[in-house]
N, C-alpha and C positions, 0 to 999 in steps of 0.2 A: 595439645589435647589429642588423644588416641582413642577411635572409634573401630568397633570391629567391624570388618568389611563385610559380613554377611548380614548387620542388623542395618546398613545402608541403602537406600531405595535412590527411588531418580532424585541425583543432584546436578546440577549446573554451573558454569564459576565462568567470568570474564578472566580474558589472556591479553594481559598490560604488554603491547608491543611498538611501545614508541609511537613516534607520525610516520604518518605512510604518507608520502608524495608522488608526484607524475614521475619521478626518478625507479621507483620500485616496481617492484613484478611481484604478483601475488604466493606466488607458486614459492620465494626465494625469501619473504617475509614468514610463511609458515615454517620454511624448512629452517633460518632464521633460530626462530622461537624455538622450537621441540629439539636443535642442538642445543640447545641450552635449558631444555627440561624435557628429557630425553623419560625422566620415571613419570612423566603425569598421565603418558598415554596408556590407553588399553587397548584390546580388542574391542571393537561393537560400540565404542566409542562416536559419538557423530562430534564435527568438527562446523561450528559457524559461520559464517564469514559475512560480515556486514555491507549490504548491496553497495554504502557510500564509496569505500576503500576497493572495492573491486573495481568501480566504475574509475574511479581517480587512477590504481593501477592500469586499465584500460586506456586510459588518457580517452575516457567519451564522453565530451563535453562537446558543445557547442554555443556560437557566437547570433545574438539575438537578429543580426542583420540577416543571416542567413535562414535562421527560421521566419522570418517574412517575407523573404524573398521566395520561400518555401511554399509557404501559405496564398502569396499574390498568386501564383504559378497555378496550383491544385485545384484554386476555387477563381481562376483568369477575375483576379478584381484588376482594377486600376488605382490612381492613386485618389479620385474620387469618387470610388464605388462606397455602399453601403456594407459592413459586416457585419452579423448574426452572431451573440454569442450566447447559447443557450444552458442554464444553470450552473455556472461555473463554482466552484466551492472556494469558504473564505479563508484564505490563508496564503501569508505573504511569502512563505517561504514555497509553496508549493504553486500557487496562480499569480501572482505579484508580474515578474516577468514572462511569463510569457502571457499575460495581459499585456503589456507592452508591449511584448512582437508584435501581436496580435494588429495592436491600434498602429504601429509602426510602417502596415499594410497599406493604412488608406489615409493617407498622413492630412488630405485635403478632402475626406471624406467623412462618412460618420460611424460611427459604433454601436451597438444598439445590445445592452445587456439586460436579457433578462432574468431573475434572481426566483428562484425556488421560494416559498414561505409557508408554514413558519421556520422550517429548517432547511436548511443544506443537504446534501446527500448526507454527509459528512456527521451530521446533529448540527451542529453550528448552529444556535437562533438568530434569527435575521429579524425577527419580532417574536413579540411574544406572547403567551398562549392569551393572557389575559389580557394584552393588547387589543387583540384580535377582538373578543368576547364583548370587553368594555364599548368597544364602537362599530359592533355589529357587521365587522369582515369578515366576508365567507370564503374560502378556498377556491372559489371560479372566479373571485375579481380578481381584476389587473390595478395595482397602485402602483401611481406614478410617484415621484418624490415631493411635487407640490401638497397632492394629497396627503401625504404621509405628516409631510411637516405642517400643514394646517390641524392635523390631528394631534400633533401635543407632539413634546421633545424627541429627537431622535432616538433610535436604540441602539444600543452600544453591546460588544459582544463581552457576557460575562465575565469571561476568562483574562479576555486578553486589555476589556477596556475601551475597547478601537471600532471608532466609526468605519464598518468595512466598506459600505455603500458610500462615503465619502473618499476613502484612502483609494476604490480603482476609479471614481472618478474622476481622482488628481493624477492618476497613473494615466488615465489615455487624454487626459484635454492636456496635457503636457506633448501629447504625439499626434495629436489626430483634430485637425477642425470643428468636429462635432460629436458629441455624446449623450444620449438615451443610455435613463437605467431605468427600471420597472418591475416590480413583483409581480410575479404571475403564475399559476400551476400549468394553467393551460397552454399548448402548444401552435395553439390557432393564431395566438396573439403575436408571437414571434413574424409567423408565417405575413400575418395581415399587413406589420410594417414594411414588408416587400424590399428583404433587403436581397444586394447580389448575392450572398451566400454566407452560408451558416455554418459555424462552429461546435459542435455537440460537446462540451468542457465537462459535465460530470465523469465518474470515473466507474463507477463497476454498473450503471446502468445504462449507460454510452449506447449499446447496441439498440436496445430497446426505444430508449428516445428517438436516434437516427433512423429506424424502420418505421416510427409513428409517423415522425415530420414527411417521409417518403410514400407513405398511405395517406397522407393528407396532401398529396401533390405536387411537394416543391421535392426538387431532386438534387439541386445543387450542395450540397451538404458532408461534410468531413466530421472525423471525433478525432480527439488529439492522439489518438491512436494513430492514427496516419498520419502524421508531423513528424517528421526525422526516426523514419521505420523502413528507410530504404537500405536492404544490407548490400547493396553496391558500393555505398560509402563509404568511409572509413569511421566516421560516427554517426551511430546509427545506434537504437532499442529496437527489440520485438516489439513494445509496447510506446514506442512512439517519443513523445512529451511527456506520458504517463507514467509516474516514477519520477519526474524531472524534478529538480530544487535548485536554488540559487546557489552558484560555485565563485560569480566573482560579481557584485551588482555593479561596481565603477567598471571592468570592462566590457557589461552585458554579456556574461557568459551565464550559461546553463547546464549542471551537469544529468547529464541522461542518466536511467538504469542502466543495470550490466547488461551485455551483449555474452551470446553463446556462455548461459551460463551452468549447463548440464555440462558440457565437453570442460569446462575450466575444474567444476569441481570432479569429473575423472580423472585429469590429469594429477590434481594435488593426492586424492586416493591412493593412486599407482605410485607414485613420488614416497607415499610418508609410504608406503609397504615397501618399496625399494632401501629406503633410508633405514625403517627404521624398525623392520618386520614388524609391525602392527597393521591390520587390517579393521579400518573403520570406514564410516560413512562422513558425507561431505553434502554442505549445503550451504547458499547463500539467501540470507535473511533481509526481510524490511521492514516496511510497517507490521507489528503487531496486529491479530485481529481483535482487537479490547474495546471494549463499549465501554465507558467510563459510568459506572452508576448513578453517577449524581449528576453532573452536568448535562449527561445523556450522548455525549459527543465519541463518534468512532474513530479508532486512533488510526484504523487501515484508509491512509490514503494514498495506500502505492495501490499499484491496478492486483496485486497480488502479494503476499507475505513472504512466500518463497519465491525466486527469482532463480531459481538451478537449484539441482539435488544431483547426486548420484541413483544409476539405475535400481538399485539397492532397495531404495527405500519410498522412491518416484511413484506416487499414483499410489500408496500402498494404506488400507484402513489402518488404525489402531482399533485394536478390538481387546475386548476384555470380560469377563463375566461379573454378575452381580453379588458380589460378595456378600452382604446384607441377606439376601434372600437366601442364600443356601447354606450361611450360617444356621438362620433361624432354621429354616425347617431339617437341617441334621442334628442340629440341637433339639428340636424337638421329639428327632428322634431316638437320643439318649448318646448319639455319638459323643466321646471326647474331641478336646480341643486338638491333638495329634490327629486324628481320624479327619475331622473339618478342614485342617489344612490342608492333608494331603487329597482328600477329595476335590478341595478349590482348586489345587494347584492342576489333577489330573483334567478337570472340568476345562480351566485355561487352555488347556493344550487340545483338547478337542476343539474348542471353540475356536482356536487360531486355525489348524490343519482343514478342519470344515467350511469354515467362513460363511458360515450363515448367517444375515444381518438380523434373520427374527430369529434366532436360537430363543428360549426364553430363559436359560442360564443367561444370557448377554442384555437383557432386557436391562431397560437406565442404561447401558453404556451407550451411547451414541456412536457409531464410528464416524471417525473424523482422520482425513489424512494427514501423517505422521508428518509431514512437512511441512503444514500450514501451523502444526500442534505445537513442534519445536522452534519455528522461524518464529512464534508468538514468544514461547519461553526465551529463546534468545535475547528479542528484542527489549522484553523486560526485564532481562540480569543484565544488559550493557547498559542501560540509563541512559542519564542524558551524554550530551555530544561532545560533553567535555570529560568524560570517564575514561578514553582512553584505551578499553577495551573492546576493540574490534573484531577479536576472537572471541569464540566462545563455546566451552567444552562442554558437551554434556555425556553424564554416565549411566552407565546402570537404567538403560529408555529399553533399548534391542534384548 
């Protein structure tokens, strides 16, 4: 099938390139591929790269023992102190182990989790709305799990099926002496069971909990952002735990997000212009930011979508004008369709060179930066984890 290249707009295509292992170098996996499809690149081009296979090329992972030994150290617990771990989101691949470090802490001690309701950061239902409604639960109480289950059968999470509030219960009374779990919004409640210190486990609202719990007195206090964020190391994130997912469960490892990942995708830039005189843009992708409509649940549970970019394209709007509206009203004023286009087109070009956010040609387009807009695209042309496509090209965006 032959399409003409000017009737073509923004496409995107996953790049089938084998497994990538701790043996490989990112930079040698690209160059790799485009010898061997040397016509697919262009100019302006942006290039994907999915945070898992950078990180795995990075070889930054780490070992569960050492992130508790992390954690006792930060917040000086012992092995019978009490830990704090405040709204941790449900998901086994993303809090499963390092809930386990976590309890690994205070192995003779207790745990104490408290659970966001009716949702996670994340959407995740943890109860549900009509739960709530039918037996007259209001968002400033605290339910313990006695109460819950004298209230009628457990809740199960739609999607997955899975008793979550039982699955990290079995996770830390496997590690740890003693375990408290409890719904709660309020942060007071945490605070009240007086533990030695506290873990702030949500993800993009981390900061803001941590400053409340701090304005409410207790000071002893970390967000997984601080867990293995030391670049003195040799594995280490900017963002910590966050971004982390299960890389090996039998031998308790943990693979971190990428490290230095603006300088990585310059390097591969300069590399594919040296190789292969094309000049495009470079970026590494994660979670999507996709709100699922039905279920309600958000797919971004990395602390970020883009994890590096090149200078390029870094921090940059997408801006665009309202086609619709200046349709109509040159239509109305008798212009042809050659006339509208080429007006929209000169319109675009003003509105980029200007960059004014209230232009009212631009009005409905939202700007949003170009890196979060394409690591989203990305993340939904690779699919799932067994596709194989780790690359991923997109055209005709720049």
């Amino acid at each position: 099938m032959e399409i003409n290249k000017t009737e073509i707009g923004v496409c995107a295509f996953g790049l089938k390139t084998g497994i990538i292992t701790f043996d490989d170098n990112m930079k040698d996996v690209v160059k790799k591929y485009f010898d061997k499809n040397k016509n697919i690149l262009n100019n302006k081009d942006i290039l994907c790269m999915t945070e898992a296979v950078v990180a795995i090329t990075q070889k930054n992972f780490v070992n569960l023992e050492d992130v508790s030994i992390e954690i006792k150290n930060k917040l000086n617990l012992k092995e019978n102190s009490t830990i704090g771990i405040v709204f941790p989101i449900f998901s086994r691949n993303r809090f499963s182990m390092i809930l386990k470090a976590i309890a690994k802490t205070v192995p003779l001690g207790k745990v104490i989790i408290q659970l966001s309701f009716p949702r996670d950061e994340q959407g995740n239902p943890i109860l549900s709305k009509d739960f709530c409604i039918d037996n007259n639960i209001t968002l400033d109480e605290k339910l313990d799990l006695k109460k819950l289950d004298n209230l009628g059968k457990r809740y199960l999470h739609p999607e997955t099926g899975m008793d979550y509030i039982d699955f990290y219960k079995q996770i830390v009374e496997k590690e740890s002496k003693n375990v408290e779990i409890y719904l709660a919004n309020k942060l007071n409640y945490i605070i009240n069971s007086k533990p030695d210190g506290i873990i702030c486990c949500n993800v993009h609202n981390r900061q803001n909990i941590l400053n409340e719990i701090k304005k409410l007195g207790y000071k002893n206090i970390i967000t997984l952002q601080d867990i293995c964020s030391n670049s003195s190391k040799k594995e280490y994130s900017e963002y910590g735990l966050l971004g982390s997912n299960i890389l090996d469960p039998e031998k308790n490892i943990l693979k971190l997000a990428p490290k230095d990942g603006d300088l990585l995708c310059e390097n591969i830039k300069q590399m594919i212009f040296e190789e292969f005189d094309k000049d495009i843009e470079v970026l590494i992708y994660g979670d999507g930011a996709y709100k699922d409509p039905e279920s309600g649940i958000y797919e971004l549970a990395d602390p970020v979508s883009c994890f590096g970019c090149t200078k390029n394209i870094k921090n940059k709007n997408k801006t665009g004008v309202k086609s619709k509206y200046l349709m109509q009203k040159l239509y109305s004023q008798g212009k042809n369709k050659k006339e509208i286009l080429e007006f929209i087109e000169n319109e675009k070009q003003r509105v980029l060179k200007e960059n004014n956010k209230n232009d009212f040609s631009s009005e409905g387009t939202t700007p949003r930066k170009i890196e979060n807009l394409i690591s989203s695209l990305a993340d939904l042309i690779s699919g799932s984890a067994d596709s194989n496509t780790p690359l991923v090209l997109v055209k005709n965006y720049l």
